[in-house]
C-alpha positions in Angstrom: 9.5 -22.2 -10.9 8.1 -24.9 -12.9 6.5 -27.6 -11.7 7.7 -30.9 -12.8 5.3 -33.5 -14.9 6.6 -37.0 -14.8 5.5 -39.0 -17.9 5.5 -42.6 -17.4 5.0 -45.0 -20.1 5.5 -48.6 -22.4 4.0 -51.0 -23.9 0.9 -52.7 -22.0 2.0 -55.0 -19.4 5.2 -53.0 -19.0 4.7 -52.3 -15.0 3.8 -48.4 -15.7 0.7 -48.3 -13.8 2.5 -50.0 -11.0 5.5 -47.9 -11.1 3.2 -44.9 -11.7 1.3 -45.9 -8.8 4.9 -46.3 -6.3 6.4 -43.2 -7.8 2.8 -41.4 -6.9 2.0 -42.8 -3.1 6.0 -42.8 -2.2 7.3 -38.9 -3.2 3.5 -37.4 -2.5 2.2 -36.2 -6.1 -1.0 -36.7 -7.4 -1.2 -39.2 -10.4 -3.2 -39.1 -13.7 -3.5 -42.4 -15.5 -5.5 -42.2 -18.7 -6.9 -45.7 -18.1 -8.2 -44.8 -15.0 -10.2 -41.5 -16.7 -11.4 -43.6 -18.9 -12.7 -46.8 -16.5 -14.8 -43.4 -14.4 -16.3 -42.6 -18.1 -17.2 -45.9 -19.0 -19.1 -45.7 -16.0 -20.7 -42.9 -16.9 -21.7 -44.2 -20.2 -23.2 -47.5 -19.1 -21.4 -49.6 -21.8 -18.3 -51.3 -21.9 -15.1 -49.9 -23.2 -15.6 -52.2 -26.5 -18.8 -51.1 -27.3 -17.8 -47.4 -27.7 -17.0 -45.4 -30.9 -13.3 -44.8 -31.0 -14.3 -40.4 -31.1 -15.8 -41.5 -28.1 -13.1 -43.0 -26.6 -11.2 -39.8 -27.5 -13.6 -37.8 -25.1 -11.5 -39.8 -22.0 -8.3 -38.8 -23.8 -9.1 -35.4 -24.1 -9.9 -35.4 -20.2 -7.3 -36.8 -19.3 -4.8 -33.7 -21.1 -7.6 -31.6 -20.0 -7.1 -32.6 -16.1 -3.4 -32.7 -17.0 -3.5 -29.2 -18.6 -5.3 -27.5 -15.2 -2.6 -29.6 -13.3 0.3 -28.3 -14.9 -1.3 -24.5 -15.1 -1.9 -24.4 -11.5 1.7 -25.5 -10.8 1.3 -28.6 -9.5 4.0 -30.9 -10.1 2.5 -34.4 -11.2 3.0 -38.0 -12.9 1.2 -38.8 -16.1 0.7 -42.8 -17.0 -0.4 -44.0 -19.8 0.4 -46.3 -23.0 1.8 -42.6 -25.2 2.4 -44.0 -28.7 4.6 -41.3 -30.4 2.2 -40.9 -33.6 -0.8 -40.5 -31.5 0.4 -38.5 -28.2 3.2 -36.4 -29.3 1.5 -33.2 -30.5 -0.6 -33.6 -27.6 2.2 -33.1 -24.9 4.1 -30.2 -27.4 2.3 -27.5 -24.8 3.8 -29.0 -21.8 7.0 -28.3 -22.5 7.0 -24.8 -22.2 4.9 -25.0 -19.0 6.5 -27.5 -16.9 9.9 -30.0 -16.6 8.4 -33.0 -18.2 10.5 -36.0 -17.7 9.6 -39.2 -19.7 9.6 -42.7 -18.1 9.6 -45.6 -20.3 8.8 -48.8 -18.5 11.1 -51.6 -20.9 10.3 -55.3 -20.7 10.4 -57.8 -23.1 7.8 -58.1 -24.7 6.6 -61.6 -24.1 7.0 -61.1 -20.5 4.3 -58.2 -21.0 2.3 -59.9 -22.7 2.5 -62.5 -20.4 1.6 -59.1 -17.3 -0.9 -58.2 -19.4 -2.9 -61.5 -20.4 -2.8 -62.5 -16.5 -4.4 -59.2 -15.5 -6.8 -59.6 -18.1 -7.8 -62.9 -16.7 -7.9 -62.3 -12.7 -9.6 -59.3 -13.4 -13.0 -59.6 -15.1 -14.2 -56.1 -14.8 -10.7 -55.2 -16.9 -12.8 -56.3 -20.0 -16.0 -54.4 -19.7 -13.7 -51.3 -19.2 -11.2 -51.9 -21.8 -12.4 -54.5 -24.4 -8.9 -55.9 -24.7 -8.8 -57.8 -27.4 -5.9 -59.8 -26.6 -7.8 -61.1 -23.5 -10.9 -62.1 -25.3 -8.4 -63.9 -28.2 -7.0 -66.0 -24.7 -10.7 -66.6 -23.7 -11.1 -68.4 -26.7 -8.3 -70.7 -26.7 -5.7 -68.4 -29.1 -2.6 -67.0 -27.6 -2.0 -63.3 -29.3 1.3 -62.2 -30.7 3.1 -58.9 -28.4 1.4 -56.1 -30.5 3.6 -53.2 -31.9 3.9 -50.8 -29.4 6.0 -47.1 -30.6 8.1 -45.9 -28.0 7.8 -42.0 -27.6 10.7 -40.0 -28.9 10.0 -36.5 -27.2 12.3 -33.9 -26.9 12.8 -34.1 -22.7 15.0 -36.0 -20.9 14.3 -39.4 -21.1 14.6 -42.8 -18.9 14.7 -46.1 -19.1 13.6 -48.5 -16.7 13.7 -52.5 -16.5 10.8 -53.7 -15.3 11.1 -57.3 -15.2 12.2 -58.0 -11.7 12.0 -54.7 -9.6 13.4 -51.5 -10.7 16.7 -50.3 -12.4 17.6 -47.6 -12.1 15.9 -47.8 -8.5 13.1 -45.9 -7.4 15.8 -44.2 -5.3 18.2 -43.2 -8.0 15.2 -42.3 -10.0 13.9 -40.0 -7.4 17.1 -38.2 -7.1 17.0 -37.5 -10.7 13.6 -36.3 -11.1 12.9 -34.4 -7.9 16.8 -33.2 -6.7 15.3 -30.9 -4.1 11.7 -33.0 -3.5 
């Protein structure tokens, strides 16, 4: 048997870390969030996410497919979270497919309300900056509300779901479970 990979995704301040987080704790698999890889290597470093060259901000990407890849090769079934933009992260998960059941979850909001999720976490926490340099954040800082950026939803070749965010879950973490792991 394959083991499943669980993909969850959208734009920042979409609730994918959150739901990531639920899905992870509440059906007992192990999560890998690419933000979290890269706060542990920004520790390493000793300099804030802003102040590193984007190849080496690659180094927490690769990582994190790295991690993913061992994962997935050792049969363990898994969720993924991150921000996958289709242009930048499809080739990358083209090997999973043969290797596991990916499923792809794409957290929808509007997107004002995420910006709105993502400005506030920006604010309450101040370590988010020295981890992430989001500019958005720094623009608020400084007395200028940014625009929702572009975000491009993956179109991968899986089965694919779309959940509402904006007040709790639909489909329901229930529903969703039955889907994704019938016999877990």
């Amino acid at each position: 048997m394959k083991p499943t990979l669980i993909v969850v995704t959208g734009r920042p301040g979409a609730g994918k870390t959150t739901l990531a987080e639920r899905i992870s704790r509440e059906w007992c698999l192990p999560l890998l969030s690419r933000d979290r890889i890269k706060e542990g290597w920004v520790h390493t470093m000793l300099r804030g996410g802003a102040e590193l060259p984007e190849e080496e901000n690659l180094l927490a990407t690769n990582a994190f497919f790295d991690a993913l890849d061992l994962l997935v090769e050792r049969n363990v079934s898994c969720v993924a979270e991150a921000a996958f933009q289709h242009k930048l992260w499809s080739a990358r998960m083209e090997p999973f497919y043969e290797k596991a059941n990916v499923r792809l979850l794409v957290c929808r909001v509007d997107p004002e309300k995420a910006l709105d999720r993502f400005l506030e976490r920006g604010v309450s926490d101040p370590g988010r900056l020295r981890f992430h340099g989001d500019k958005g954040v720094r623009m608020l800082q400084e007395g200028v509300r940014p625009a929702p950026g572009v975000w491009e939803e993956p179109r991968l070749p899986v089965p694919t779901i779309h959940v509402d965010t904006a007040d709790g879950y639909a489909p329901s973490l229930e529903s969703l479970r039955a889907e994704l792991l019938p016999n877990g």
